[in-house]
MILOLO-865652 format. One record per residue (C-alpha): residue number from 1; residue in one letter; x, y, z. Coordinates in nm, 2 decimals. Layout:
<nodes>
(NUM a (X Y Z))
...
</nodes>
This chain:
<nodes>
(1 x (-3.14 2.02 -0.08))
(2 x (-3.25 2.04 -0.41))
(3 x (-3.31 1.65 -0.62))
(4 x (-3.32 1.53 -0.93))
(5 x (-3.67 1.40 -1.02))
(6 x (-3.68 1.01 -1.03))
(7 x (-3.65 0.85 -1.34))
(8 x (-3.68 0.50 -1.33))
(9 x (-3.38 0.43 -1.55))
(10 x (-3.28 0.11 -1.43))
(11 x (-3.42 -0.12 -1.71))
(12 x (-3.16 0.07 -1.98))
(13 x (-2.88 0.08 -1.77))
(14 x (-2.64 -0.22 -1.82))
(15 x (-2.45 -0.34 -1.52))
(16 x (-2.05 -0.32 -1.51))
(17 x (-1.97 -0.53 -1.21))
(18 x (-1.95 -0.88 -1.13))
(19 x (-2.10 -0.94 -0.84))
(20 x (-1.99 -1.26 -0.55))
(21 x (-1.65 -1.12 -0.51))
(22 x (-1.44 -1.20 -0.19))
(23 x (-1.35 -0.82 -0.12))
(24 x (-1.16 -0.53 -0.28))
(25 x (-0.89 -0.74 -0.53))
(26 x (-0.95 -1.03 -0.27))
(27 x (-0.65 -1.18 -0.12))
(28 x (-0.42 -0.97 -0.31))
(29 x (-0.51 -0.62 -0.22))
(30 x (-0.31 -0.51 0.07))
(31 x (0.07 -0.32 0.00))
(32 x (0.30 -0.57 0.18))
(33 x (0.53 -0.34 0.07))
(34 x (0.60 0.03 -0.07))
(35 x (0.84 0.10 -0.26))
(36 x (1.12 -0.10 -0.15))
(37 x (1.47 -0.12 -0.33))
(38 x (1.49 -0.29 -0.65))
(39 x (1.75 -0.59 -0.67))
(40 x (2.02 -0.57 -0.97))
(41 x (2.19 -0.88 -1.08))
(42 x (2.49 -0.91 -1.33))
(43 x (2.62 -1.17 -1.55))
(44 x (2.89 -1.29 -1.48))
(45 x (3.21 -1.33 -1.72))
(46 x (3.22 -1.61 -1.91))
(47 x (2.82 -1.69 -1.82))
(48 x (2.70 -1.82 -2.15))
(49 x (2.51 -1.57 -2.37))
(50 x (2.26 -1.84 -2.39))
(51 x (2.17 -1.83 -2.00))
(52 x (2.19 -1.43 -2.07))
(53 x (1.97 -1.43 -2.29))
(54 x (1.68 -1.67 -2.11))
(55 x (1.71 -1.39 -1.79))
(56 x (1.62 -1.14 -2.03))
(57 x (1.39 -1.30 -2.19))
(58 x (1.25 -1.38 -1.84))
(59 x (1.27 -1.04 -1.72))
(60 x (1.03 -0.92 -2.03))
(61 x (0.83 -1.18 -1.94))
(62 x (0.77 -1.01 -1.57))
(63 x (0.74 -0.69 -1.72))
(64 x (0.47 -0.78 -1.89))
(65 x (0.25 -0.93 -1.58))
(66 x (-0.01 -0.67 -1.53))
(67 x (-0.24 -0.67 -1.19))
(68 x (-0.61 -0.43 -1.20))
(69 x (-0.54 -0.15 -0.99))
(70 x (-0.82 0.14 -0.90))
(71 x (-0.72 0.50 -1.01))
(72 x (-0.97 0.78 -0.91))
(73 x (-0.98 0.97 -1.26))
(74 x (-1.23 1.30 -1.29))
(75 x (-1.51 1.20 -1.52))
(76 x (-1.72 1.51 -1.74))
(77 x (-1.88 1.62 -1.47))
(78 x (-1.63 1.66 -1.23))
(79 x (-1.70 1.39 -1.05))
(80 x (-1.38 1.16 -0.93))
(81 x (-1.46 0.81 -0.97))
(82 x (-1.30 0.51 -0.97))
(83 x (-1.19 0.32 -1.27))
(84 x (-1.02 0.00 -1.29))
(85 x (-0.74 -0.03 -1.55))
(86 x (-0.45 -0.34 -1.57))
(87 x (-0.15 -0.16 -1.52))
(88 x (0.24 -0.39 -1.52))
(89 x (0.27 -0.56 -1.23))
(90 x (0.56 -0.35 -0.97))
(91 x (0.66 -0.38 -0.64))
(92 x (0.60 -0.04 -0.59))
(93 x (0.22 0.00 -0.62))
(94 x (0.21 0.30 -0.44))
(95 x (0.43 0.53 -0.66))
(96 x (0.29 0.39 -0.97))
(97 x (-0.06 0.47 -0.89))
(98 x (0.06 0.77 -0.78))
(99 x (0.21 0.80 -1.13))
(100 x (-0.11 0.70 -1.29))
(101 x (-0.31 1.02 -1.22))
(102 x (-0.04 1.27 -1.38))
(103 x (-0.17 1.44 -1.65))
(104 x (-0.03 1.36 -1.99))
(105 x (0.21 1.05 -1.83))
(106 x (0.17 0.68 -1.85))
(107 x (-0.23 0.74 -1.78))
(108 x (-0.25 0.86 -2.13))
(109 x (-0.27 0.48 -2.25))
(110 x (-0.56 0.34 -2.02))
(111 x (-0.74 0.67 -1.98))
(112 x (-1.12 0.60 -2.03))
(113 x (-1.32 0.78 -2.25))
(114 x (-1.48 1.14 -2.11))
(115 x (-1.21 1.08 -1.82))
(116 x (-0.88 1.31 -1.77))
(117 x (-0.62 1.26 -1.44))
(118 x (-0.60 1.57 -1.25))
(119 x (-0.25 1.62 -1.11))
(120 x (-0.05 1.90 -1.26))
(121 x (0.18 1.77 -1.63))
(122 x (0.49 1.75 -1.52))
(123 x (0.43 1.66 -1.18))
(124 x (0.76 1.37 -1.06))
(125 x (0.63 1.15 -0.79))
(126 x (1.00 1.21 -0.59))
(127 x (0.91 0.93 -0.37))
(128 x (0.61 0.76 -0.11))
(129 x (0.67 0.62 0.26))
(130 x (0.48 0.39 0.47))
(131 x (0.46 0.46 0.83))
(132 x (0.39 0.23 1.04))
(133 x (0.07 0.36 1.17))
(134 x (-0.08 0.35 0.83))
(135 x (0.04 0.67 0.70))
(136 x (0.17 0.69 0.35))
(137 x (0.38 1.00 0.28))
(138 x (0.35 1.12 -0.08))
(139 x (0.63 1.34 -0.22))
(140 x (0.58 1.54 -0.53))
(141 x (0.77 1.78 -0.70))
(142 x (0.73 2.19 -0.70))
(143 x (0.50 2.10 -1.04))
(144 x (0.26 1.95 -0.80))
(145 x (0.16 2.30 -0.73))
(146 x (0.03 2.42 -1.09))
(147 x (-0.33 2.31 -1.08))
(148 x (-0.64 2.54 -1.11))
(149 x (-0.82 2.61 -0.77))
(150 x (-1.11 2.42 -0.81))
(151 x (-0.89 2.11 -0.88))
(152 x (-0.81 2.12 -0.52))
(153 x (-1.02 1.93 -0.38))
(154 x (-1.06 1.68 -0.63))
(155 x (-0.62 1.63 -0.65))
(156 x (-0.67 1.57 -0.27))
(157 x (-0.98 1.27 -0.31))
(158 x (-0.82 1.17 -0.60))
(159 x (-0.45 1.05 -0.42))
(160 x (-0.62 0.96 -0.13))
(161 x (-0.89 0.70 -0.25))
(162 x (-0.68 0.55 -0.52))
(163 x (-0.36 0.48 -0.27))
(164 x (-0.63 0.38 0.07))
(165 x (-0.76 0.10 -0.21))
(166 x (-0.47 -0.08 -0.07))
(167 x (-0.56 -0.24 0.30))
(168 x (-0.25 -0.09 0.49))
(169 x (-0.26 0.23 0.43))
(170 x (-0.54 0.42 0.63))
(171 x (-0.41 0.80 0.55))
(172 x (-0.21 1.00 0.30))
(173 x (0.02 1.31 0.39))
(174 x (0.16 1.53 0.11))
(175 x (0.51 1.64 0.06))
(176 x (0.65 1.91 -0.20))
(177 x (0.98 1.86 -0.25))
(178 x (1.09 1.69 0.07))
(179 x (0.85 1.96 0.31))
(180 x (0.59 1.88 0.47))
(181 x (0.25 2.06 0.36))
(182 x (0.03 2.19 0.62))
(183 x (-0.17 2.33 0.37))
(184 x (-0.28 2.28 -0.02))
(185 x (-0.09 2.52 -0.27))
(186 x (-0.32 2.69 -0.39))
(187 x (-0.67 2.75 -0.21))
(188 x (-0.47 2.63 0.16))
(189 x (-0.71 2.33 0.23))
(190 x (-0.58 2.21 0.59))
(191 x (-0.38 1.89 0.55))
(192 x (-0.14 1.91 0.80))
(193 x (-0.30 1.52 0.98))
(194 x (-0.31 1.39 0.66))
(195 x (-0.62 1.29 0.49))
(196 x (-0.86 0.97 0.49))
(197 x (-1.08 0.84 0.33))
(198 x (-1.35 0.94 0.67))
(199 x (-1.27 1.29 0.47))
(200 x (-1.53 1.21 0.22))
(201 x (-1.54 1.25 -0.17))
(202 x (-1.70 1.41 -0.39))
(203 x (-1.90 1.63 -0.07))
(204 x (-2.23 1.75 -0.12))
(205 x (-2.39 1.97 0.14))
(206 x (-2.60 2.20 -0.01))
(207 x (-2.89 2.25 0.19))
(208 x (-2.78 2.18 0.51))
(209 x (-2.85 2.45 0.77))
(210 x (-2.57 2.31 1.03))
(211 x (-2.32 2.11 0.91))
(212 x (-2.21 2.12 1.32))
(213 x (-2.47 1.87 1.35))
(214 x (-2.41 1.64 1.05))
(215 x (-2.20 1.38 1.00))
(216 x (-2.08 1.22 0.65))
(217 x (-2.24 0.89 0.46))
(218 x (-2.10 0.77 0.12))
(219 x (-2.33 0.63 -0.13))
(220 x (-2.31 0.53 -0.47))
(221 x (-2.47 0.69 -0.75))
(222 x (-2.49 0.56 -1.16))
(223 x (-2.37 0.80 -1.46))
(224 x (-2.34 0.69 -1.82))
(225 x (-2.10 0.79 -2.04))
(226 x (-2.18 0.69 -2.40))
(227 x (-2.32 0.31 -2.35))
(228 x (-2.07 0.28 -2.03))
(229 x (-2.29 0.26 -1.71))
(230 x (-2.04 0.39 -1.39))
(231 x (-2.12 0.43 -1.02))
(232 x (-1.97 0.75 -0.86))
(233 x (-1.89 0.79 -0.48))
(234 x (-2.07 1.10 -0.33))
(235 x (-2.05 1.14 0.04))
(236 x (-2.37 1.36 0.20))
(237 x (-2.41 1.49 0.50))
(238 x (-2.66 1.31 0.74))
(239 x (-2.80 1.46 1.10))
(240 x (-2.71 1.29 1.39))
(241 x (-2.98 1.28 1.52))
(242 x (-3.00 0.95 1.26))
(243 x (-2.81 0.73 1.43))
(244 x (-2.80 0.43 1.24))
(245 x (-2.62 0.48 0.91))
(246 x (-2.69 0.19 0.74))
(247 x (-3.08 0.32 0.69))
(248 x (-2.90 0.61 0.62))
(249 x (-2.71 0.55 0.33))
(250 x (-3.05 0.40 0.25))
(251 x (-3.27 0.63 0.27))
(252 x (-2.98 0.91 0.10))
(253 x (-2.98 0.66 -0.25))
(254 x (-3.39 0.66 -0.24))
(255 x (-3.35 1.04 -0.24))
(256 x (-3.13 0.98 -0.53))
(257 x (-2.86 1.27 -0.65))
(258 x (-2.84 1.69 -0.67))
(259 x (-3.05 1.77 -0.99))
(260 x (-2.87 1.89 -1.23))
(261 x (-2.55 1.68 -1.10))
(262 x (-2.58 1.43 -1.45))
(263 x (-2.61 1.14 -1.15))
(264 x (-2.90 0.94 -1.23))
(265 x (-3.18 0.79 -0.95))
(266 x (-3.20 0.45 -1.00))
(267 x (-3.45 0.37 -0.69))
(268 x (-3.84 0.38 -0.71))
(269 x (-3.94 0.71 -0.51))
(270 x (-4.17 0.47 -0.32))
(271 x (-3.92 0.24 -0.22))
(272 x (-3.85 0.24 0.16))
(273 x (-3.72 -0.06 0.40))
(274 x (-4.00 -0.21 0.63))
(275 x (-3.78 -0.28 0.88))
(276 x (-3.47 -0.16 1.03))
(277 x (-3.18 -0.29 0.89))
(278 x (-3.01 -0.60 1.03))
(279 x (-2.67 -0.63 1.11))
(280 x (-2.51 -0.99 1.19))
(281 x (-2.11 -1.08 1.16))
(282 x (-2.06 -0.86 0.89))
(283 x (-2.35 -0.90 0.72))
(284 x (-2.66 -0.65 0.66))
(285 x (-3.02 -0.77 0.58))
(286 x (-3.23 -0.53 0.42))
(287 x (-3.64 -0.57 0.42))
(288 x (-3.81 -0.40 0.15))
(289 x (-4.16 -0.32 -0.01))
(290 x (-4.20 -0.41 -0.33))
(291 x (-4.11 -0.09 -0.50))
(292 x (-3.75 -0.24 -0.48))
(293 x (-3.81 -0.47 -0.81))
(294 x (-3.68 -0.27 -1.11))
(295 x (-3.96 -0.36 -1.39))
(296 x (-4.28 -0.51 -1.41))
(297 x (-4.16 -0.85 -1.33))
(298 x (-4.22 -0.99 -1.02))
(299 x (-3.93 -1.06 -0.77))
(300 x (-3.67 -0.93 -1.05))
(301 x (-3.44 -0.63 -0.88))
(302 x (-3.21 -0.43 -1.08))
(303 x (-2.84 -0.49 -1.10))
(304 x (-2.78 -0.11 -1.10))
(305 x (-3.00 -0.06 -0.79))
(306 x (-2.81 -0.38 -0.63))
(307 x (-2.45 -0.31 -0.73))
(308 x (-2.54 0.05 -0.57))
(309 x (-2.69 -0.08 -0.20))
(310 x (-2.37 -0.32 -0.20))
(311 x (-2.11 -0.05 -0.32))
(312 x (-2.27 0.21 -0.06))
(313 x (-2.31 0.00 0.22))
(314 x (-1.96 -0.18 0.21))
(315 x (-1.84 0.12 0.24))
(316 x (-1.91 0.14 0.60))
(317 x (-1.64 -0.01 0.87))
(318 x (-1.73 -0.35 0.93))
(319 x (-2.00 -0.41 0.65))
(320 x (-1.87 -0.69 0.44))
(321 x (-2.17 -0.81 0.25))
(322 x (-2.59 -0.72 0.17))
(323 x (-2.87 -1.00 0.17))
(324 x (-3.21 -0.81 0.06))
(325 x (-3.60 -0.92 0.09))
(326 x (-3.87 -0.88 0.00))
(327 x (-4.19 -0.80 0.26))
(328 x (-4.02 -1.09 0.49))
(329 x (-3.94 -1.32 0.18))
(330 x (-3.61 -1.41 0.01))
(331 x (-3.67 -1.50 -0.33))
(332 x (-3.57 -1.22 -0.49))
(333 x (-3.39 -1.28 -0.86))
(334 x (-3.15 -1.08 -1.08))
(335 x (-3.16 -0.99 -1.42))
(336 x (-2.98 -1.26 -1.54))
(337 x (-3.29 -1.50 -1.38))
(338 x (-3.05 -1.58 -1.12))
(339 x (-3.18 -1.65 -0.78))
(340 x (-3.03 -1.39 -0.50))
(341 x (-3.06 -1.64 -0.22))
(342 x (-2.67 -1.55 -0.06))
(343 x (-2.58 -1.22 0.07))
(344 x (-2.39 -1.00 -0.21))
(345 x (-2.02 -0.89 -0.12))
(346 x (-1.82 -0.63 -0.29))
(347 x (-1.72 -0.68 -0.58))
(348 x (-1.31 -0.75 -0.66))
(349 x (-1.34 -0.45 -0.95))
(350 x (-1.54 -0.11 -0.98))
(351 x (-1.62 0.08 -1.30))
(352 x (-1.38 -0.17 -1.55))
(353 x (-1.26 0.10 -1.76))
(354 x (-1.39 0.16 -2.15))
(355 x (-1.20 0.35 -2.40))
</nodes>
């Protein structure tokens, strides 16, 4: 597999995440409920106008809550990423995010910069249901089918990611009109068990002589778009014969992206772990050389090449946070002169959108 030459890039690239978050939108991230019937109240006759008015007024109030949600948008080089936008706060999360990556709808106010949504215009989210075995059934109607092949693909990692964001819903199955879809529309991509996130994203397997004998690791890469520094999800295919995935997902961000992919290496080509990783109670320890720091400055390591180890390495079941040293040594600092002495969760947002 072809990649690119390392640049070491880190020192320009400015950091979009806060870091020492509690988890994916912390406490309030999991769908208690999808979807479920909206109540309608009346006033009553002879109710005062007064006490009319103060619902209303109330109800504007609540329509103007918002709550950051993760869409999975498709950035200029085809990529889908994450972006996290503040959308009105609804009890039906599901739908609306759904609704949130139709082309020319309500996406059309928060879309970043060098992003576009990819399902078809026209496209009516008819209606989602939660099973109870962590299924979520997306129905679309027949516009859903009007997207260009190569879209295919991306439409399908695109619903999936941004509705398994939520913690109680594991897979997605699509529906066209009230039918089940074995297939996709256009290019018949199998669907018919639904599809996870264990599917991958954004799948690169070039180069690899028997994909049999592979199995998938997501990592985190960086792009820029203008001044706006994002991290893209790319899951590669490992051998496994490697059977510890944490070094893994490692060793596959050293390597750093495809050339040509407009991802950009981050790591020092000589960095490598001196040990093999740690794994306690959720937490990973990582032991580096010191081609980990990301200048001349001793003990200083890069928010870009931290935010991506923590990103990646969450991803894995069970992973919930990433304490790094040095030879041995934890005194590591970041660029803010801020001593790293507590492992590093993930953060609550990814890739706050710019526009």
């Amino acid at each position: 597999m072809k990649r690119t030459t390392h640049i070491w890039a880190a020192p320009m690239l400015a950091s979009v995440l806060l870091l020492g978050g509690c988890g994916l939108f912390g406490k309030d991230g999991a769908v208690k409920e999808i979807d479920p019937p909206q109540n309608t109240s009346y006033v009553k006759d002879g109710q005062a106008l007064q006490e009319a008015g103060k619902t209303k007024s109330n109800e504007q109030a609540k329509a103007t809550e918002t709550v950051k949600r993760e869409l999975y948008l498709i950035d200029k080089n085809g990529f889908v990423v994450p972006q996290t936008v503040e959308l009105p706060k609804t009890q039906a999360v599901a739908k609306q995010v759904l609704e949130y990556l139709v082309e020319d709808g309500p996406v059309s106010q928060v879309l970043p910069n060098g992003f576009r949504a990819v399902i078809p215009a026209g496209t009516t989210v008819l209606g989602t249901k939660l099973e109870k075995d962590g299924t979520l059934i997306a129905d679309f109607s027949p516009e859903f089918k009007n997207y260009k092949p190569e879209d295919e693909k991306r439409i399908l990692q695109a619903i999936t990611w941004t509705l398994t964001q939520f913690d109680n819903i594991k897979r997605v199955k699509i529906r066209i009109n009230g039918y089940d879809q074995e297939v996709m529309p256009v290019n018949k991509t199998p669907i018919q068990g639904g599809v996870s996130r264990a599917d991958g994203i954004n799948i690169q397997a070039n180069g690899v002589p028997d994909i049999t004998n592979t199995h998938p690791v997501t990592v985190y890469f960086v792009a820029q778009q203008g001044d706006n520094t994002y991290y893209v999800p790319v899951t590669r295919r490992v051998s496994n014969r490697e059977k510890d995935d944490i070094a893994a997902a490692v060793n596959e961000l050293i390597q750093g992206p495809d050339e040509g992919s407009g991802l950009v290496g981050v790591f020092q080509p000589d960095a490598k772990l001196v040990d093999a990783p740690k794994y306690e109670d959720g937490k990973v320890t990582l032991n580096f050389n010191e081609a980990i720091y990301g200048s001349n400055k001793k003990n200083v390591i890069s928010d870009v090449v931290l935010n991506s180890l923590v990103l990646s390495l969450t991803e894995q079941k069970g992973i919930e946070s990433v304490a790094i040293t040095v030879n041995g040594k934890a005194n590591l600092v970041t660029e803010d002169g801020k001593p790293l002495t507590k492992p590093v969760a993930r953060p609550q947002t990814v890739n706050t959108a710019a526009f």
